[in-house]
N, C-alpha and C positions, 0 to 999 in steps of 0.2 A: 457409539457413545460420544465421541468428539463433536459429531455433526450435533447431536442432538444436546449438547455442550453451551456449543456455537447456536444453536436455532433459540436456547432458554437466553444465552446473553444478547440477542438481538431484539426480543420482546421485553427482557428487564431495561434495555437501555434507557426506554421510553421513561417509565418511571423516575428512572434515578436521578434522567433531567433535571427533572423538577427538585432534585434533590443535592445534586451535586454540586457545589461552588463556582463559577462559569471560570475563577480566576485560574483552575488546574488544567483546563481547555485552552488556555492560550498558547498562544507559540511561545518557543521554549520553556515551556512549564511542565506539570508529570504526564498527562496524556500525550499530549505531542512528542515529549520527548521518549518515550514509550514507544508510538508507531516509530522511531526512527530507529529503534532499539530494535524491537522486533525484524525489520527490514534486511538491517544491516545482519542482524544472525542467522538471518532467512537465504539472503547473500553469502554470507559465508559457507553456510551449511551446503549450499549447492556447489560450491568451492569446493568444498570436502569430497563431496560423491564422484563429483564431476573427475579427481584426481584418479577417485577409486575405481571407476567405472570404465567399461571396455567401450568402443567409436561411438557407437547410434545416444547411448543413456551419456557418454561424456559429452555430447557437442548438449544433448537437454540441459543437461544441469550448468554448463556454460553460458546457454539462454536463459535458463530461470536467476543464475546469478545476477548477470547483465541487469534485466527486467527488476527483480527487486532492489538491486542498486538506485536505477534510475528513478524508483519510486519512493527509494529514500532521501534522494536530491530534491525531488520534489517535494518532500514533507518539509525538508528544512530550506524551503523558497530559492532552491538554488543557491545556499551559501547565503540567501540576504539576513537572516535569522542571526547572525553573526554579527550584523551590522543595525544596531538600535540606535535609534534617533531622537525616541521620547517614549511618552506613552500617553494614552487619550482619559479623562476624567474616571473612568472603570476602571485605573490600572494596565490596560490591557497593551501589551508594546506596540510602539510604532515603529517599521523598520526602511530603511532607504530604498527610494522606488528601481525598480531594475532598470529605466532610463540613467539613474546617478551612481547603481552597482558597478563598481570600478573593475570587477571580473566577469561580466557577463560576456563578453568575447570569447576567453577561452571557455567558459561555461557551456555556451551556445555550439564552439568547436567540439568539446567532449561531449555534448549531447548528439549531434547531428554525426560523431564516431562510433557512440554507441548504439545508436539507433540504426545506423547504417549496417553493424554488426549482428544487430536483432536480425536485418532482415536476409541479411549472406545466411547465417544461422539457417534459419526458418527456410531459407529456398534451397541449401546448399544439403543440408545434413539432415536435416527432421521430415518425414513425413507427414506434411499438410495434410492427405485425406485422411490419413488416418487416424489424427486428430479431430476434423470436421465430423466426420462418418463413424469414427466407431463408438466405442464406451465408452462413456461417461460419468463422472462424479457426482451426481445430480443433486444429491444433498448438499454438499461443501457449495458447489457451484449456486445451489438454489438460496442458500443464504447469504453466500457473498454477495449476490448481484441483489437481494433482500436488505441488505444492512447497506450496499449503498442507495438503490431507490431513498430508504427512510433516512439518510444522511442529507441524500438532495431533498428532500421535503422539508425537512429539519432542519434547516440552511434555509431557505426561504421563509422559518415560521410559519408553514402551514399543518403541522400536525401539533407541535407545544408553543407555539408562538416565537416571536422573536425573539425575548428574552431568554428563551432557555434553549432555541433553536439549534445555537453553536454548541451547545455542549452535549446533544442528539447526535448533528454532525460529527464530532468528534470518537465519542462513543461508539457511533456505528462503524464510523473507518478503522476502527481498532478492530471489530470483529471480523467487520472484510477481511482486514489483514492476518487475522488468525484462522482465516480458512483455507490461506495460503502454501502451506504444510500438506493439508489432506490432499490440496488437489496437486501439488507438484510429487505427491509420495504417492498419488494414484496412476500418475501418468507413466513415473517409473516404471511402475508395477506392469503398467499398459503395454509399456515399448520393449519389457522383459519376455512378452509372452507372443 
């Protein structure tokens, strides 16, 4: 049901394009700040397990927390979102380039921490084959990697054009992100049995 949730809001996206105001698509406005919401509770939530959980599902949900953090920093431009500088004739903000980002040092130190962490994680505690090689989520999976293709399309204005392209983009990386759940609740399940 959730998959099939996820697959109707990745074809309604398209539509609503055309429909939806481009100014709710901006950075720090309700979509964006939405993926950073969803992220951050996606992070948490794997926080929670990770407490509850015995070695092999504790270091997972350690990694899925890590991972959806990092992709919450991402959303909010690494902290530059904080730092507006104007905005361009559409309203739309303009914010300080990460050459003039006065924290991208340590930013750059806690990403290259974290990532470093992903990958001790991933070599040290989780079975790589087993991940590669076995079951699979294929629905959640087949739409996530669906909602972002049509985000990259839709970002270059080749499916609604340029004008409504960002806010495709936008829309479709929310349902990425909501696929996020099934397939970190799937893998669980995976590494339970």
């Amino acid at each position: 049901m959730y998959a099939k949730m996820g697959f109707a809001a990745m074809i309604l996206s398209i539509p609503l394009a055309f429909v939806i105001p481009p100014e709710i698509t901006f950075e720090n406005h309700l979509v964006e700040n939405l993926q950073v919401v969803i992220l951050i509770l996606l992070s948490a939530f794997n926080v929670k397990l990770a407490l509850a959980s015995k070695f092999q599902l504790k270091w997972y949900h350690v990694f899925c927390a890590i991972l959806f953090f990092i992709f919450a920093l991402r959303e909010l431009s690494w902290g530059r979102v904080f730092f507006q500088i104007g905005a361009t004739a559409s309203g739309e903000p303009l914010f300080i380039s990460m050459s003039d980002y006065p924290y991208r040092i340590p930013i750059y130190i806690l990403l290259t921490i974290l990532i470093l962490a992903l990958i001790f994680i991933l070599i040290k505690f989780l079975p790589v084959k087993k991940f590669l090689f076995g079951k699979k989520p294929i629905g959640a999976l087949a739409i996530m990697f669906g909602a972002i293709f049509i985000a990259y399309i839709g970002e270059h204005g080749y499916l609604v054009g340029k004008e409504y392209g960002e806010v495709l983009e936008e829309l479709e990386e929310t349902v990425a992100y909501l696929m996020l759940p099934k397939i970190c609740l799937f893998y669980r399940e995976f590494l339970k049995g």
